[in-house]
C-alpha positions in Angstrom: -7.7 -9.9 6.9 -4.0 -9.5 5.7 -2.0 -7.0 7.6 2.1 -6.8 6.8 4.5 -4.1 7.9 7.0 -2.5 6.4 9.7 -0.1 7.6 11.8 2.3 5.9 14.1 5.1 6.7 13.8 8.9 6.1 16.2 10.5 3.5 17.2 13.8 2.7 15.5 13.4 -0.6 12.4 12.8 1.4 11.9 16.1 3.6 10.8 19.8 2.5 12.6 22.5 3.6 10.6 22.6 7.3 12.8 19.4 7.7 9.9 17.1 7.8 8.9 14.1 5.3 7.0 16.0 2.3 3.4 14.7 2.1 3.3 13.1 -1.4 6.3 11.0 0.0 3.8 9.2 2.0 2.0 7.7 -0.8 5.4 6.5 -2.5 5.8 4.6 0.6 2.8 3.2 0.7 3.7 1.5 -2.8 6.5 0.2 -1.8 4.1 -1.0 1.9 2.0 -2.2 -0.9 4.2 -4.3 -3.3 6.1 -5.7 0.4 2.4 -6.8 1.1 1.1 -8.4 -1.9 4.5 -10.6 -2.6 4.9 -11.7 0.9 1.3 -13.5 0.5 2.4 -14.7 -2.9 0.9 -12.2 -5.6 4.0 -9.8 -7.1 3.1 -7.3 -9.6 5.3 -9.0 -11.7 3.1 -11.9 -12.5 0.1 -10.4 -12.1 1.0 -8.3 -15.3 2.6 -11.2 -17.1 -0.6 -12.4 -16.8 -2.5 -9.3 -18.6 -3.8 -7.5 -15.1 -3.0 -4.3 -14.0 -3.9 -2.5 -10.8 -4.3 1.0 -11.4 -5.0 3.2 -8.5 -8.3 5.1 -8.9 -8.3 6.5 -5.0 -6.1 7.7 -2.8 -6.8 9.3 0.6 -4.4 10.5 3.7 -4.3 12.1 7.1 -1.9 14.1 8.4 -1.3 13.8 12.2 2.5 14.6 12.4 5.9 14.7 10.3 8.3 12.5 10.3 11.7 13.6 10.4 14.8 13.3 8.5 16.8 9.8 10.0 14.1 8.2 11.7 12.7 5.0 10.9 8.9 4.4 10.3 7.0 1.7 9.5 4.0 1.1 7.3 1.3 -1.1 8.5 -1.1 -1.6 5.3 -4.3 -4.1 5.7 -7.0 -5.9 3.2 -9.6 -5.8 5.2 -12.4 -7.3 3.0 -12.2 -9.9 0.2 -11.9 -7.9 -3.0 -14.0 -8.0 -6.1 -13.4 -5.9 -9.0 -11.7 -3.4 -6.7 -9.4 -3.8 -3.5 -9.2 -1.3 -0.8 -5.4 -1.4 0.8 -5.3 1.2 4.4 -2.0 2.4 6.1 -1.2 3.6 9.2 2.2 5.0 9.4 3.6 5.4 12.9 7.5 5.6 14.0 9.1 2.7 14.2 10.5 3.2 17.9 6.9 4.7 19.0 3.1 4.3 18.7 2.9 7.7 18.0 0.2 7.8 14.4 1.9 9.7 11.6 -0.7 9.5 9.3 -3.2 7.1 8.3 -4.9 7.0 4.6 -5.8 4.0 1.7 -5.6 3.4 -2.1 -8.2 1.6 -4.0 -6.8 -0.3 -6.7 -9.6 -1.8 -9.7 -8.5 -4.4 -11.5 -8.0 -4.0 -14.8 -7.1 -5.9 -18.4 -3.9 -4.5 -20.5 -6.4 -2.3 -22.4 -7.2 -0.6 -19.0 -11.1 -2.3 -19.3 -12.5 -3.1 -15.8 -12.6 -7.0 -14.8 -13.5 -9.1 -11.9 -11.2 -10.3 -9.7 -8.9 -12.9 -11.9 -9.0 -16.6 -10.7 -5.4 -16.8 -9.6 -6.0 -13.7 -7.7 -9.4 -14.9 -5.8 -7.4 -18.3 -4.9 -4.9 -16.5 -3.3 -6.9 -13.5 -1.4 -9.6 -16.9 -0.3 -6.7 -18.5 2.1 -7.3 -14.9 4.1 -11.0 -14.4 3.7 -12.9 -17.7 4.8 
């Protein structure tokens, strides 16, 4: 399993007009949870496209249990929780970062893909890495 957090702080920008985070907001964050998570185990999105991979999302799901408001900090908790294959499934759980309370909870899946947006198994370099979490 890989698990990283990641915390951010709400914004103006990032509320609707009831004063709470607006709900496509939570998937931006859970790009940025997502590129934190995959660079701190040594696979940025960088080099995974210099290398001719791309990650497209092809899924995305959420939950909404309660807003977060404008000025408080949350943090993202995203976890791989199986070895991926031609796809890899990333969850979140989003909960304030001075609380347990749950926010919201949802997951991308991501395929893996060449530059010409053609499906392919997991590339080497990519295997070698996620295998040091999945033994």
């Amino acid at each position: 399993m890989i698990k990283h957090s990641y915390s951010v702080k709400v914004y103006y920008k990032d509320i609707d007009q009831m004063g709470i985070v607006y709900y496509s907001r939570y998937f931006e964050y859970f790009e940025e949870a997502r590129t934190e998570m995959l660079a701190s185990i040594g696979l940025k999105y960088s080099e995974v496209e210099a290398q001719g991979y791309r990650m497209p999302v092809i899924e995305a799901y959420s939950e909404y249990k309660k807003g977060a408001s404008f000025e408080q900090e949350i943090l993202i908790e995203s976890q791989i929780l199986d070895q991926p294959k031609a796809r890899i499934q990333i969850n979140y759980e989003v909960k304030l970062k001075d609380g347990d309370d749950l926010l919201m909870k949802g997951y991308t899946i991501h395929a893996f893909t060449n530059k010409a947006g053609r499906p392919v198994k997991l590339p080497k370099h990519i295997r070698k890495i996620m295998n040091a979490y999945f033994k």
